[in-house]
N, C-alpha and C positions, 0 to 999 in steps of 0.2 A: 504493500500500500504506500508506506513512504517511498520506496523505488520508482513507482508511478508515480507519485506526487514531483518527485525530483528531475524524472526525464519528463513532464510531461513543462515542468517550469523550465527546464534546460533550453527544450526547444522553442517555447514561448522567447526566453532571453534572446537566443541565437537569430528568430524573427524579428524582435522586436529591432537589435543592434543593427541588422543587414538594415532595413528600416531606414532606422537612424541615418546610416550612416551616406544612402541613396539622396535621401532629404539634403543632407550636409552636400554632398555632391551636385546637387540640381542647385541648391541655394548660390553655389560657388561657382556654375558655369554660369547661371543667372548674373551674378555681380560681376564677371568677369566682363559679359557682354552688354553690361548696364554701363561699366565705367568707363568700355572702349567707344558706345554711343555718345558718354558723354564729354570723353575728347574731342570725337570729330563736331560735336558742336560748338564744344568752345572753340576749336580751329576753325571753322566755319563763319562764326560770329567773328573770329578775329581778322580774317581776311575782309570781312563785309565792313568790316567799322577802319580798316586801314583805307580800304576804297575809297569809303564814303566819304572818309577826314581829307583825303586828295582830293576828292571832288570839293568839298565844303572851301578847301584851300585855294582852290586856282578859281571858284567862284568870287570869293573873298576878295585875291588879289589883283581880278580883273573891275571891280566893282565902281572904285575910282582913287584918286594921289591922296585925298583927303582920308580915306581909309585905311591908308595902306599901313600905317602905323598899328591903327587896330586890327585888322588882319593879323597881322605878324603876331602880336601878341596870339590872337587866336590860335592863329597856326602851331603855334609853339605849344599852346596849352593842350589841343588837340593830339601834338604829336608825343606830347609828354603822357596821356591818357593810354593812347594806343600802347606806348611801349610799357606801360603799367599793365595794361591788358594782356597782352602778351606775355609780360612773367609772372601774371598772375594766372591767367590760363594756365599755363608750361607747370606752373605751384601745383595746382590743382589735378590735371593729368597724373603728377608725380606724385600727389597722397593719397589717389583714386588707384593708382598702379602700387603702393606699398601695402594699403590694404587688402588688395585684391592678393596678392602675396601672403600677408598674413590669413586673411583666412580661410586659402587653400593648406597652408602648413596647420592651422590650428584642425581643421575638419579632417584633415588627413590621421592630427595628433588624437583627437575624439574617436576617431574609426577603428585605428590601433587598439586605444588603451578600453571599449565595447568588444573590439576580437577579443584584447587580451583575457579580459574578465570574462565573454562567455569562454576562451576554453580554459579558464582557471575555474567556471562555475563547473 
């Protein structure tokens, strides 16, 4: 009776961990392909806001002499934006891609230490 009680929990464990550890796996090709979309939009957006700052720019400085002072100023601030943008994007790619690392290593370390304990149960 306890014999059956113990193989019938063993293999409940052993489902339960594969389970587990499927979940762990779908969750982490999920965030893999979450944070690679969410690269190419901030590249996306970054090239779109570089264009646009050129375009806003040569609008700007064709406008007229009395401007051109302001412009400039513009331009500058613009192109101070953009290149904020850009390492801040590049930031953001790069904590989205270390996570994405950690927690394939962590769901990898969960899946081991569910083997280990069901064949230790």
């Amino acid at each position: 009776s306890s014999n059956l009680a113990v193989s019938s929990f063993s293999r409940f464990w052993v489902s339960a961990s594969k389970a587990a550890c499927l979940s762990l796996r779908s969750f982490s090709r999920f965030w893999v392909s979450a944070s690679k979309a969410a690269c190419l939009s901030l590249r996306s957006f970054s090239r779109f806001w570089a264009s646009a700052s050129r375009k806003a720019c040569l609008s700007l400085s064709s406008f007229s002499r009395f401007w051109a002072s302001a412009s400039r100023e513009a331009c500058l601030s613009l192109s101070s934006f953009s290149r904020f943008w850009v390492s801040a994007s590049r930031e953001a790619c790069l904590s989205l891609s270390s996570f994405s690392r950690f927690w394939a290593s962590a769901s990898r370390e969960a899946c081991l230490s569910l083997s280990s304990f069901s064949r230790f149960w």
